[in-house]
Backbone as CSV, one residue per row, in Angstrom:
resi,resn,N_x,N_y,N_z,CA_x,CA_y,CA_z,C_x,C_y,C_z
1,UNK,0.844,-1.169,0.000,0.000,0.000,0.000,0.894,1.238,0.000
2,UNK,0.869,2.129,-0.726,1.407,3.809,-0.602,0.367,4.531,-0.250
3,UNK,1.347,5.199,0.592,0.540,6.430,1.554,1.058,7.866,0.766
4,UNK,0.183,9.000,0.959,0.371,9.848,0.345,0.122,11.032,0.986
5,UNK,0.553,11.592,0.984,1.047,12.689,2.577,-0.030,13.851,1.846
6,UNK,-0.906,14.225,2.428,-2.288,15.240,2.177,-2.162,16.482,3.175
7,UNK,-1.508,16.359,4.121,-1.562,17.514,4.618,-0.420,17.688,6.376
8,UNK,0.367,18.717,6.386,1.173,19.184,7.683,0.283,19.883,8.403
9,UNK,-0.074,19.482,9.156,-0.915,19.962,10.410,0.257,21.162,11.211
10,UNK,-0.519,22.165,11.203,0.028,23.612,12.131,-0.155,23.218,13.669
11,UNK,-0.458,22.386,14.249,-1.092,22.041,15.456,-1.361,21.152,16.186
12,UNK,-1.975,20.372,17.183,-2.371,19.147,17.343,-3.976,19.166,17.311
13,UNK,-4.484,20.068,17.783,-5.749,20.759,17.766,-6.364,20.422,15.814
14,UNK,-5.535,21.071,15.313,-5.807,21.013,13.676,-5.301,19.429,13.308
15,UNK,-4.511,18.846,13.458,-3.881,17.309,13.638,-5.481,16.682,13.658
16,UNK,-6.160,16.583,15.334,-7.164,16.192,15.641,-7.921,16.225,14.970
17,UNK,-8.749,17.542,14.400,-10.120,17.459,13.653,-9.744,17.008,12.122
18,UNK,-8.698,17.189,11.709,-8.407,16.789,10.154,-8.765,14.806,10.823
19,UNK,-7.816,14.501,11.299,-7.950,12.955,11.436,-9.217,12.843,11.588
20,UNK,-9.706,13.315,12.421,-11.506,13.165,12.848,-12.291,12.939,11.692
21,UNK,-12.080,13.933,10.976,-12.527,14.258,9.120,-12.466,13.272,8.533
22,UNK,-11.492,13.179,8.410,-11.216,11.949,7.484,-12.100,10.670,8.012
23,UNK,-11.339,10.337,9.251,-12.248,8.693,9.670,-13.434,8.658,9.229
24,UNK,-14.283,9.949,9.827,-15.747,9.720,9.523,-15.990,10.100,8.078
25,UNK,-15.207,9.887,6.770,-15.507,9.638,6.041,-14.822,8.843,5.444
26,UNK,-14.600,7.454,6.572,-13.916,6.243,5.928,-12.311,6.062,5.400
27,UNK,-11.852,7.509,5.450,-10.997,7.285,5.047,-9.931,6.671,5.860
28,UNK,-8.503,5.792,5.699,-7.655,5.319,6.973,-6.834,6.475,6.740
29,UNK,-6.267,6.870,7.771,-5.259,7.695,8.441,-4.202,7.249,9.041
30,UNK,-2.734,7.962,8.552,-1.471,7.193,9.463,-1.177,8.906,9.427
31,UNK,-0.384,8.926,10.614,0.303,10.247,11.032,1.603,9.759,10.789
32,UNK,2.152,10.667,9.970,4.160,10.017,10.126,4.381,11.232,11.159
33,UNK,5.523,10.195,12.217,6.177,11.069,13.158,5.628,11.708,14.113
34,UNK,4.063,10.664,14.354,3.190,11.214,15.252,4.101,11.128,16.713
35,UNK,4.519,10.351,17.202,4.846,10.027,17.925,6.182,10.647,18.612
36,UNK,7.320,11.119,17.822,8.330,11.754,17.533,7.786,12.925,17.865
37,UNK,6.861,13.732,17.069,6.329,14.937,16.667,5.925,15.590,18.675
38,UNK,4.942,14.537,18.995,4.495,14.796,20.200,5.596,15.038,21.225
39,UNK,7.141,14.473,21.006,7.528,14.703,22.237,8.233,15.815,22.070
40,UNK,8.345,16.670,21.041,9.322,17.845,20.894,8.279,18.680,20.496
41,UNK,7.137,18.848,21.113,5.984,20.007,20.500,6.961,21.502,20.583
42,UNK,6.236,22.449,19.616,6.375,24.149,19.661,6.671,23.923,18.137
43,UNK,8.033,24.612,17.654,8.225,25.105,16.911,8.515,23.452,15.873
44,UNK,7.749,24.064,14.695,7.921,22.825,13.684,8.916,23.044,12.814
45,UNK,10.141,22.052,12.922,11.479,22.370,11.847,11.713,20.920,10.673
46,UNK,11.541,21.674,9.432,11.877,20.393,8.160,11.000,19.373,9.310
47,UNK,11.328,18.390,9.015,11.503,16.621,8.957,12.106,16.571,10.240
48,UNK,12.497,17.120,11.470,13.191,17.146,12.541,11.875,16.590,13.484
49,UNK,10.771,17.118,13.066,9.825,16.908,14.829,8.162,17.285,13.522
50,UNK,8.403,17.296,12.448,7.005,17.688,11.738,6.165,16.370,11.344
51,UNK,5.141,16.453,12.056,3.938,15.723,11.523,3.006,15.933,10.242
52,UNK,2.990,14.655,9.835,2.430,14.569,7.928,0.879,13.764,8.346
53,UNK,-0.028,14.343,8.079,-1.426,13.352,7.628,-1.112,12.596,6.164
54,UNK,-1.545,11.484,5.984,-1.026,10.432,5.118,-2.374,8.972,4.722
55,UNK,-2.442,9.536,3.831,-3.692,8.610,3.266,-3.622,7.374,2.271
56,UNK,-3.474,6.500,2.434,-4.027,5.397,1.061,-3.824,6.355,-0.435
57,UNK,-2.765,6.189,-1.757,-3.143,6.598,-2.548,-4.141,6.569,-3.552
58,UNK,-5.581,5.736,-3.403,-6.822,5.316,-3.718,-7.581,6.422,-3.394
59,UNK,-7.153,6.642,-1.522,-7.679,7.718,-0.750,-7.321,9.603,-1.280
60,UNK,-6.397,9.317,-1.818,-5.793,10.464,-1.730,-6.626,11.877,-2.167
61,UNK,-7.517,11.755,-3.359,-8.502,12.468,-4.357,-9.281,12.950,-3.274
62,UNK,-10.350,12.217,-2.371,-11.241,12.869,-1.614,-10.626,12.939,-0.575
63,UNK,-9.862,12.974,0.386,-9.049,13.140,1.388,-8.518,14.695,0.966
64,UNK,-8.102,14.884,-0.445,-7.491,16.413,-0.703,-8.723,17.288,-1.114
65,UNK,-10.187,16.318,-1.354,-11.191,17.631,-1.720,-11.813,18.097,-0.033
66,UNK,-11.608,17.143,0.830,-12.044,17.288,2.204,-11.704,18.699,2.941
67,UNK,-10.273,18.433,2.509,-8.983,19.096,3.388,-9.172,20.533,2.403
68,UNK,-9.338,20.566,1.441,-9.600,22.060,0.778,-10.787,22.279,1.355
69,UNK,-12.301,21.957,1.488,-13.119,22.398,2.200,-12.939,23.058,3.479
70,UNK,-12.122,21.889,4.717,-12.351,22.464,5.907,-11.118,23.864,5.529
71,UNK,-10.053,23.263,5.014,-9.154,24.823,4.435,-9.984,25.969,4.162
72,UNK,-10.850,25.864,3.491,-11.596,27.026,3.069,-12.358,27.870,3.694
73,UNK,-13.062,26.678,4.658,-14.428,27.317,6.067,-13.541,27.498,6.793
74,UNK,-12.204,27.475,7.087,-11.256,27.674,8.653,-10.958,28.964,7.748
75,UNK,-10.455,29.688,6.940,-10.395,30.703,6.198,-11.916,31.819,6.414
76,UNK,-12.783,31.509,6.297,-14.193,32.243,5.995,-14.917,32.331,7.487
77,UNK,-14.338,32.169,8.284,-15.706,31.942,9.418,-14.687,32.420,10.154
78,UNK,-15.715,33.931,10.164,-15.133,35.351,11.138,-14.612,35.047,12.543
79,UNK,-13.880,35.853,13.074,-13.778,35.795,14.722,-14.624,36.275,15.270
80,UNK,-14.555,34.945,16.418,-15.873,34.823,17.285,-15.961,36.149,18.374
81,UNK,-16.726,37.010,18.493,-16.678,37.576,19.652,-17.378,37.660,20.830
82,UNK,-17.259,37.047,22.406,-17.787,36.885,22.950,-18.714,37.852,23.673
83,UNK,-18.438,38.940,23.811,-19.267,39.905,24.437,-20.122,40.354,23.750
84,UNK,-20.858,39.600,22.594,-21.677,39.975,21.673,-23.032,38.991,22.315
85,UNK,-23.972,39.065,22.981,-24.828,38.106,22.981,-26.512,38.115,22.431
């Protein structure tokens, strides 16, 4: 099987809901360097401590139309302000 690296997560927070994404739409998920990645959190350098989302290349097509969606609504959907009720 080849895996095909879809997306570097800025975060673990963003890590989380992308994986989330995906599962619930079947897709399998491997994190490279999840593990690595977690114990040197902050600043992300090259291939030193950076985590890759990584899909099935079968997967790869809707896994990258997914990831442009939530890309797009994390782009478009204003800041929240709380003292607004």
């Amino acid at each position: 099987m080849t895996l095909v690296r879809v997306l570097s997560p800025e975060s673990e927070p963003e890590l989380a809901v992308v994986r989330s994404l995906l599962e619930a739409h079947d897709i399998p998920v491997f994190v490279h360097g999840r593990h690595f990645g977690s114990i040197l959190p902050g600043l992300q350098i090259g291939n030193h401590n950076t985590q890759c989302v990584m899909v099935p290349e079968e997967f790869a097509p809707d896994a990258l139309e997914l990831l442009s969606e939530f890309k797009r609504s994390d782009r478009t959907t204003p800041p929240r302000d709380d003292r607004e009720v």
